[in-house]
FIZANU-185770 format. One record per residue (C-alpha): x, y, z; residue in one letter. Coordinates in steps of 0.1 Angstrom, whole numbers. Layout:
% FIZANU-185770
node c1 X	c2 Y	c3 Z	type A
...
END
This chain:
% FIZANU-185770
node c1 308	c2 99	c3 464	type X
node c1 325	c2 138	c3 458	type X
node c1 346	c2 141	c3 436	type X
node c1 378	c2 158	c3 443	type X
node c1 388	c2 190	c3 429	type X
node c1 422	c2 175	c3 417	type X
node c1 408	c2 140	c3 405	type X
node c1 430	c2 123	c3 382	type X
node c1 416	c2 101	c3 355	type X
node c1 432	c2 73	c3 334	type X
node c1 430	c2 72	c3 299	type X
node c1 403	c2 45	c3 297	type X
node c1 381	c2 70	c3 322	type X
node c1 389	c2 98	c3 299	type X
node c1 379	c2 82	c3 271	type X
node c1 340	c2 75	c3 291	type X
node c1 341	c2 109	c3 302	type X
node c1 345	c2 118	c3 270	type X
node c1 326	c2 93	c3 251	type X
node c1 354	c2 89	c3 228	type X
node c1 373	c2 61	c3 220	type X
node c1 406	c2 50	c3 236	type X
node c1 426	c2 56	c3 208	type X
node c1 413	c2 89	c3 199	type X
node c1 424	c2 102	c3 234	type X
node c1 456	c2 84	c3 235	type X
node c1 461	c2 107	c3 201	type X
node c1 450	c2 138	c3 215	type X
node c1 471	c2 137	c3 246	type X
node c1 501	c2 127	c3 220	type X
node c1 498	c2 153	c3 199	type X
node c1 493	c2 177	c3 233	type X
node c1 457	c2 187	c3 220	type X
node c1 440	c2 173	c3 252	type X
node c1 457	c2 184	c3 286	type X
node c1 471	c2 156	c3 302	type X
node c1 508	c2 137	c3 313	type X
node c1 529	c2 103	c3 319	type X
node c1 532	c2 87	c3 354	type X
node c1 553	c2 58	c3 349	type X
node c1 545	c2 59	c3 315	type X
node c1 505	c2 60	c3 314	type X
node c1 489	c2 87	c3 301	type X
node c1 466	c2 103	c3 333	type X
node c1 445	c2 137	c3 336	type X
node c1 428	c2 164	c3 360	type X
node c1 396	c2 162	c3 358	type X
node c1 396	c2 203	c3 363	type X
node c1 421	c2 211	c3 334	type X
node c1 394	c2 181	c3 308	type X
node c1 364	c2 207	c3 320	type X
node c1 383	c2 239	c3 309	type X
node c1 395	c2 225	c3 277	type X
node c1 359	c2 211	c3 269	type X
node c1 347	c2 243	c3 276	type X
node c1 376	c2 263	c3 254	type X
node c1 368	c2 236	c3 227	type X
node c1 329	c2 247	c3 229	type X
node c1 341	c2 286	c3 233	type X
node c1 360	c2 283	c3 196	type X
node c1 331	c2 262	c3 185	type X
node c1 311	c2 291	c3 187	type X
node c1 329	c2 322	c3 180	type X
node c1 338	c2 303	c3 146	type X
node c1 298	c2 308	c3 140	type X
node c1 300	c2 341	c3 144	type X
END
């Protein structure tokens, strides 16, 4: 099946996606670390804007080891 370009994601596929728990990604999007917003009060997420973020996380990752 493609996947859409603008593909939104619930929490609970996040947190697969991610391999994280529920609760950790429920924080992030709380504290806005992880790119995300509410529709009718659940947390959902683009797909796109997870990829860019893991890859900024992985970008600081390494300049830090510089």
């Amino acid at each position: 099946m493609n996947q859409p370009d603008g593909e939104i994601l619930t929490l609970d596929e996040v947190a697969v996606y991610l391999k994280a728990g529920k609760k950790t990604v429920y924080r992030l999007a709380q504290q806005g670390e992880i790119p995300g917003f509410k529709l009718g009060g659940t947390w959902r997420f683009r797909r796109t804007e997870l990829d860019r973020w893991i890859a900024a996380q992985i970008a600081d990752k390494t300049q830090d080891k510089t």
